[in-house]
N, C-alpha and C positions, 0 to 999 in steps of 0.2 A: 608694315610688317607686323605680325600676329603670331605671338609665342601662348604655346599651352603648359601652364603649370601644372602637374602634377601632387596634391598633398594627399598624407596618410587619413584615414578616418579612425585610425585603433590607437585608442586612450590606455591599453592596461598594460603594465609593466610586467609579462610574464605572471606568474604567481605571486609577487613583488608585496602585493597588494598598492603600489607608488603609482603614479601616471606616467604614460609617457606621450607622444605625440610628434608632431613636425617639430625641426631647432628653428628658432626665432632668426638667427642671422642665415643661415641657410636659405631661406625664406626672402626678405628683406632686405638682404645687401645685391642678389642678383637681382630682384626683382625693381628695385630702385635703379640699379644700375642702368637696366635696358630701358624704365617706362620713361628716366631722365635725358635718353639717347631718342624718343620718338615711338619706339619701341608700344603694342596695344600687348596688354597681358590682360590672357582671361584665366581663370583661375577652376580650379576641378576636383573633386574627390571623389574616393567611391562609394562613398554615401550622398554625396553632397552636402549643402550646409557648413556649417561651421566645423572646421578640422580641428580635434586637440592639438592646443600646443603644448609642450613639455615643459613640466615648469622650471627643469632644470634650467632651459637653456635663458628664462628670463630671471634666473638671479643674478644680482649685481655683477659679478665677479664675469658674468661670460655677456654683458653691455658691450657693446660696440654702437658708432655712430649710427648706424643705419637701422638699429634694434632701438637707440631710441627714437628713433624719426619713426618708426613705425607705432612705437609708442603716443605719439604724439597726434598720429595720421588717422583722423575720424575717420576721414572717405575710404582709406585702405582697410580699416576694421571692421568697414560694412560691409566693405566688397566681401570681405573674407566669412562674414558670416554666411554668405549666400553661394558657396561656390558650387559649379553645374555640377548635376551627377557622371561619375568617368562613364556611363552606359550610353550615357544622352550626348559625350562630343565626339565628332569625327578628326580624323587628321588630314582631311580631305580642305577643314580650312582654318589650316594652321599651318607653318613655315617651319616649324617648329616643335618639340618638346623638351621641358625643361622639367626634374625628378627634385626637390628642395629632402635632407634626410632629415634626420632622428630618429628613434629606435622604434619609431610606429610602422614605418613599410617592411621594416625587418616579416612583420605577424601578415598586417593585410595587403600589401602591395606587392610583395614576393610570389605572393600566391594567386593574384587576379587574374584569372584567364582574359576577362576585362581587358587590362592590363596590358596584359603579355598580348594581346592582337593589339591593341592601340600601337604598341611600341615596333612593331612589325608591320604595321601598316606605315607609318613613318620611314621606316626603314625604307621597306621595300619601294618605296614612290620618290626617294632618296631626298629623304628630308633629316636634318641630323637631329639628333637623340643625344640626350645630355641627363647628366644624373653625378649628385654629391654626396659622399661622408656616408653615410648608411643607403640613400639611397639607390644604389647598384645591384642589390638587393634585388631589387624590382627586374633585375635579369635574368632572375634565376631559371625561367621557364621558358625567355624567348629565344624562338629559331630564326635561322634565317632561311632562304630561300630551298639550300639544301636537306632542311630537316634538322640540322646539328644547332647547338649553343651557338646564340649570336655570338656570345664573345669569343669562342673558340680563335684561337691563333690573332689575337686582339690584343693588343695595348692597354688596360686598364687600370684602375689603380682603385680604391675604394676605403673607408675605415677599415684601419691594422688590427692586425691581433691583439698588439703592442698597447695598440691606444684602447682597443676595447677594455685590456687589463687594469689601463691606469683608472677609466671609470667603473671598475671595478664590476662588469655586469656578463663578464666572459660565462656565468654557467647557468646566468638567466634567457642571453637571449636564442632564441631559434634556431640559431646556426653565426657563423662566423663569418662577413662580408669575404675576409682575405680566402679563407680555406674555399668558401664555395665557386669565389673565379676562378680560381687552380683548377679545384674541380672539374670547371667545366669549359677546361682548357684555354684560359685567358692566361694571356702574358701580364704576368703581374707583377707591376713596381709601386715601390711607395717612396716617400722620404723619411725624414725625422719624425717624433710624435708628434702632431700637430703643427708643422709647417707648412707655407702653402706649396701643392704640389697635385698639376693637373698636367692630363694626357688628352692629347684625338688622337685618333685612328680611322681618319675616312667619316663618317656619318657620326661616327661614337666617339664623345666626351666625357669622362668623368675625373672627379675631382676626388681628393683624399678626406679629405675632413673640412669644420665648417670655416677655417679661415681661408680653404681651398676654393668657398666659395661664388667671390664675385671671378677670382678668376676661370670657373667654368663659363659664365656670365660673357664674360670679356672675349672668350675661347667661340662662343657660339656665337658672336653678334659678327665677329672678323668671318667666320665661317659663313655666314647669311649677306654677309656683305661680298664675297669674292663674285 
């Protein structure tokens, strides 16, 4: 089985002047999760090469097991520096796509037409699609078959308003994960601030935030496994 990772390539925090990038555990804890199950993960951006990580998400305080095992994990921090450019993989051979967030796909993966056909290609060959915490983001442009919003009349779920406020970045970033699935006519639920809490819908998974995220992980391997 051969899952495609998805990471952001955009390091800049809005006009922030700060950095931002992919969240370490978002990252790390699904990715562990599937490669410990058998699972081959190739890894992608849209630049390729080494993806910003945020440095938020490696301060102490947001550690988790799986952040430090990556920590730890030479072979995985080489992988990552080399990952394929999104122009250069197909979905044609992969079972799979999996979206890792942070507030980096908010700028460049919302908007990759790149992107948006990979995620549509997927779709449409009925291979499920998965995506965490800001990365939902990265749906803002795909259709489906009909021409309209994939997520339209869809189950979803993605980083809150709520939680954006508490990291206090609601009028830095781009647009707003929760506002823009309403938008575009997704059935949208969440839980608590950061609790875990993940949806499917047929092909489409995502997760609310990053503790949401081995259980997206969990959510797509039962799905590749039926």
């Amino acid at each position: 089985m051969k899952i495609l990772f998805v990471l952001t390539s955009h390091s800049e925090l809005g006009n922030t002047g700060e950095k931002t990038g992919f969240w370490i555990e978002e990252f790390a804890s699904p990715y562990y999760y599937l490669v410990d199950k058998g699972v081959d993960v190739v890894l992608a951006s849209p630049n390729g090469g080494q993806p910003p990580i945020d440095p938020t998400s490696d301060k102490p305080e947001n550690q988790t097991e799986s952040t430090k095992r990556f920590k730890a994990d030479e072979e995985l921090q080489e992988k990552l520096s080399k990952t394929h450019k999104l122009s250069e993989v197909s979905a044609d051979n992969y079972d799979a796509v999996f979206y890792p967030g942070g507030h980096g796909p908010l700028w460049d993966l919302a908007e990759s037409e790149v992107s948006a056909q990979l995620i549509e290609d997927f779709y449409t060959t009925g291979k499920p699609v998965s995506f965490v915490c800001h990365a939902p983001a990265a749906l803002k442009n795909v259709k489906n078959a009909d021409g309209e919003a994939l997520v339209k009349g869809k189950k979803v779920t993605g980083f809150t308003n709520s939680e954006e406020e508490l990291v206090k970045l609601t009028d830095v970033v781009p647009f707003l994960v929760e506002d823009m699935l309403k938008e575009k006519g997704a059935i949208y639920s969440k839980a608590g601030d950061f609790e875990e809490y993940a949806l499917e819908d047929g092909l489409l998974i995502t997760g609310q935030n990053p503790a949401s995220s081995e259980k997206v992980a969990e959510m797509l391997l039962a799905k590749l496994q039926k």
